[in-house]
C-alpha positions in Angstrom: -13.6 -19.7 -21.8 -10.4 -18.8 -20.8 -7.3 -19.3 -23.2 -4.5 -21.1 -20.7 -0.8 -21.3 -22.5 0.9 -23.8 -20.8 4.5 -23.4 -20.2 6.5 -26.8 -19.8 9.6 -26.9 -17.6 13.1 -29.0 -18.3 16.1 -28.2 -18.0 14.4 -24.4 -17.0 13.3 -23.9 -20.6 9.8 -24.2 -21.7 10.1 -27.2 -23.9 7.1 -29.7 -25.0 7.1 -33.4 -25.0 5.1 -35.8 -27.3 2.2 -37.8 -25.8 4.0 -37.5 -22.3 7.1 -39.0 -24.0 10.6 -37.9 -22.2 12.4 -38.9 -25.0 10.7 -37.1 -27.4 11.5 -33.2 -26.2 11.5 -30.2 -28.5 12.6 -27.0 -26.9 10.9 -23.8 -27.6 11.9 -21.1 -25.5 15.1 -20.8 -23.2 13.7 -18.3 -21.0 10.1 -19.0 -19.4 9.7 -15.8 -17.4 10.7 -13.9 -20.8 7.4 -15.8 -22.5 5.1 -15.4 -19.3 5.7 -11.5 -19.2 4.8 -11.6 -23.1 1.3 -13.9 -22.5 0.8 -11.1 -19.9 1.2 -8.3 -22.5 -1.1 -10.1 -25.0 -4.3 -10.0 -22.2 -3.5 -13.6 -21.3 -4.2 -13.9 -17.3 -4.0 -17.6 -16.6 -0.6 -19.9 -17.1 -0.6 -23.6 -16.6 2.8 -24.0 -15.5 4.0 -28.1 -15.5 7.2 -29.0 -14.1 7.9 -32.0 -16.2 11.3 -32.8 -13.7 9.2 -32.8 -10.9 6.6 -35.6 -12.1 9.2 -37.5 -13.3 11.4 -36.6 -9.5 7.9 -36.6 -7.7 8.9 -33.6 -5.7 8.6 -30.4 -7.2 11.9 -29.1 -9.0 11.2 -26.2 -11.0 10.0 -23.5 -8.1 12.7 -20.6 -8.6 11.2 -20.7 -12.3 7.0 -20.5 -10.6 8.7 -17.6 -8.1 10.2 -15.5 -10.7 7.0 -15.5 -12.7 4.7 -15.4 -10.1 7.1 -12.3 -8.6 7.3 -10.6 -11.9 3.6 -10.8 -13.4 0.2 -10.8 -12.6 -0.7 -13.9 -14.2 -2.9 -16.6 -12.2 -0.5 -19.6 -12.0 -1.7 -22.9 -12.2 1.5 -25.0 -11.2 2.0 -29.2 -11.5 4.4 -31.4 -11.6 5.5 -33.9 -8.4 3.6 -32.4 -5.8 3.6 -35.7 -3.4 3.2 -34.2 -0.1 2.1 -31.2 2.3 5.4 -29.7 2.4 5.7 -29.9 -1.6 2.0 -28.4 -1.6 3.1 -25.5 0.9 6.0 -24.8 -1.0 4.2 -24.5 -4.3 1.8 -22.2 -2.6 4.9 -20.3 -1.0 6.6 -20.0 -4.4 3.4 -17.8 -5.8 0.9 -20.3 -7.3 -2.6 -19.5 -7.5 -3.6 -22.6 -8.1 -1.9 -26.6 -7.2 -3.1 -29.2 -10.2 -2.8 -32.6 -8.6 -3.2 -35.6 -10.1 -1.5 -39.1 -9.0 -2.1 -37.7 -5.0 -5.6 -38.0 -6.0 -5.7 -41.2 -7.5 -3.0 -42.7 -4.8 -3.8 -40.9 -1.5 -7.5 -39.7 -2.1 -7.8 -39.1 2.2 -4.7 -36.6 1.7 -6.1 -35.4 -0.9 -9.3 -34.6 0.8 -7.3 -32.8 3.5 -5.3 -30.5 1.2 -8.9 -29.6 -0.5 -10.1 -29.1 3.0 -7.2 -27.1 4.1 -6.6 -24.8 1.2 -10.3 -24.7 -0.5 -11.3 -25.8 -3.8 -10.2 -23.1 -5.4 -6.9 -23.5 -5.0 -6.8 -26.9 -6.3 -7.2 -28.5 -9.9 -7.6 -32.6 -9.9 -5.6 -33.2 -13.2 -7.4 -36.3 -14.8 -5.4 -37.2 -17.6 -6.6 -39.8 -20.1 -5.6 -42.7 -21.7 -8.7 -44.6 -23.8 -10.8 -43.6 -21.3 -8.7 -44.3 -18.1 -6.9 -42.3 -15.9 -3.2 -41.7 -16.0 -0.6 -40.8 -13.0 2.8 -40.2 -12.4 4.0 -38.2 -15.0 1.4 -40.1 -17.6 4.1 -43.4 -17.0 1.2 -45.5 -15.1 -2.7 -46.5 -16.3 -4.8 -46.8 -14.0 -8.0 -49.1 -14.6 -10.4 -46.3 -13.3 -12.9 -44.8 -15.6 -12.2 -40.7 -16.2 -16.1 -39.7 -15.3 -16.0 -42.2 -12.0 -13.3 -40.9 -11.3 -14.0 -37.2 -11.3 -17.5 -37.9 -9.7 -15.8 -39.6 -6.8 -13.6 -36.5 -6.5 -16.5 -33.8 -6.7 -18.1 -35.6 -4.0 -14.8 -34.8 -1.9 -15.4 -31.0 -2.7 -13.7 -30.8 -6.0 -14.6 -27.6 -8.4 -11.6 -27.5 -10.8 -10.6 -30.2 -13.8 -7.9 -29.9 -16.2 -8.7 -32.9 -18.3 -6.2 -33.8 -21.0 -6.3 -36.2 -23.7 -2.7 -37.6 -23.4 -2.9 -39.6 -27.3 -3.7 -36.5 -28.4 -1.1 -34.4 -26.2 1.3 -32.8 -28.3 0.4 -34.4 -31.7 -1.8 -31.1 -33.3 -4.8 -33.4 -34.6 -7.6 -31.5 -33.1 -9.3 -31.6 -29.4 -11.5 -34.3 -28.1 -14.4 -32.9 -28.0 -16.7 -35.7 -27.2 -14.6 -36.8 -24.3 -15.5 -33.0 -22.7 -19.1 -32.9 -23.8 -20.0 -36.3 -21.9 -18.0 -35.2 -18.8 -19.9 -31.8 -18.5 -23.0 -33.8 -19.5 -22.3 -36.2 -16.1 -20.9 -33.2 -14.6 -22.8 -29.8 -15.6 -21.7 -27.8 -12.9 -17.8 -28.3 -12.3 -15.0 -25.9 -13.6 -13.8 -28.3 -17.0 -10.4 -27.1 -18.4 -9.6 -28.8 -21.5 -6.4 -29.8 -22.9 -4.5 -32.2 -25.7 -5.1 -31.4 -29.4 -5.6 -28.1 -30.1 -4.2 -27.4 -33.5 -5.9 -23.7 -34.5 -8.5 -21.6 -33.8 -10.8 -23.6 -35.0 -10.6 -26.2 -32.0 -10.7 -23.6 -29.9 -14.3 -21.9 -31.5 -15.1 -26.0 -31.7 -14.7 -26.1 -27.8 -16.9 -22.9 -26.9 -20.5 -24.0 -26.5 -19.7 -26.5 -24.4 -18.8 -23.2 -21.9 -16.2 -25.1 -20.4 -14.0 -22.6 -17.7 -10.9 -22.8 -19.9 -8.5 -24.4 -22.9 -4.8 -25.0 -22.6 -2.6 -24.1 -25.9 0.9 -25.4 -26.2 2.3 -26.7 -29.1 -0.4 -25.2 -31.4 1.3 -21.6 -30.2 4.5 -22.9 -30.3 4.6 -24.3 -33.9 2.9 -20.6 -35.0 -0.5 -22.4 -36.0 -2.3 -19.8 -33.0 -0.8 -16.3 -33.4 0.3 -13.2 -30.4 -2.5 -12.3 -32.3 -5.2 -14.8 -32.0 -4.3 -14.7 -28.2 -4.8 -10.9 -27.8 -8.6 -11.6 -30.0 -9.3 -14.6 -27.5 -8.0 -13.1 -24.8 -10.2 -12.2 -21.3 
């Protein structure tokens, strides 16, 4: 299980918002390549990169931050945030991402979406199904949809999906542990897909709580940023 930090982008700082809430915006680090080059020195290899101004825009807005990390590490960049068409896709892809996690496309366009998993293979894209009580959330976590998280992910493995970043939006943010019965029945639906889990962590614990579930990876945000997981807990954890 891979330990993902996520790096938040507004304003080009790495900042983290509460439960999706742009009014609520604590800022952490005023220089996101800086903090990438340090996950990359503590063993980290994946980032999830989420460019909070281009949900909101819904067209990415944060690329020259993706390039400069993408240019200056080896880290596997998983990059969201208002991608909305093929160009914004192409871009993202230009800029250095590994990886494009897609969410409200999904949700809104599923026949694009289809033809951007076709185009680019399902490794290279991550359906984001973020939850609210059970239902899936779009557009920067602003709209609720009325569609169930597991139908909806079935409907999108059977459209060649491997990769899920699933977060728990109520508990985005807040540090009171990770859902883990919300992961255990999608794997148990969905055995063989790529889970990555996210909202909640608080410590170590959550992330040794998460582990026999084998999912393909966790995000940490503000559990790292509020000191609560340690350089060194990443550099233990670490692969």
């Amino acid at each position: 299980m891979y330990l993902i930090p996520a790096i938040d982008l507004m304003g080009g700082k790495c900042v983290r918002l509460l439960q999706g809430n742009y009014q609520k915006v604590t800022i952490y680090h005023h220089h996101p390549l800086e903090l990438a080059q340090r996950f990359q020195d503590a063993g980290i290899s994946h980032l999830h990169l989420v460019d909070l101004e281009g949900a909101k825009a819904r067209t990415p807005v944060n690329l020259k931050v993706l390039e400069a990390i993408a240019g200056r590490t080896s880290l596997r960049i998983d990059f969201g945030g208002g991608i909305q068409t093929t160009d914004d896709l192409r871009r993202v892809f230009d800029a250095g991402a590994s990886q494009a996690t897609i969410g409200s496309i999904a949700v809104k366009n599923p026949d694009l979406f289809s033809q951007w998993i076709a185009r680019h293979g399902s490794e290279s894209i991550i359906l984001a199904a973020d939850v609210r009580q059970g239902k899936v959330a779009v557009s920067g976590w602003q709209e609720t949809t009325p569609l169930a998280v597991i139908d909806f992910i079935s409907q999108q493995v059977q459209l060649g999906v491997q990769y899920v970043l699933c977060t728990d939006i109520e508990r985005d943010g807040t540090l009171q542990g990770v859902n883990c019965q919300l992961y255990e029945d999608i794997l148990q639906h969905l055995p063989h897909i790529q889970l990555i889990a996210s909202g909640g962590v608080s410590s170590l614990a959550d992330i040794e709580a998460l582990q026999p579930l084998k999912l393909y990876g966790v995000i940490i945000g503000k559990a790292f940023y509020e000191e609560r997981i340690t350089w060194q807990d990443l550099r233990q954890f670490a692969k």
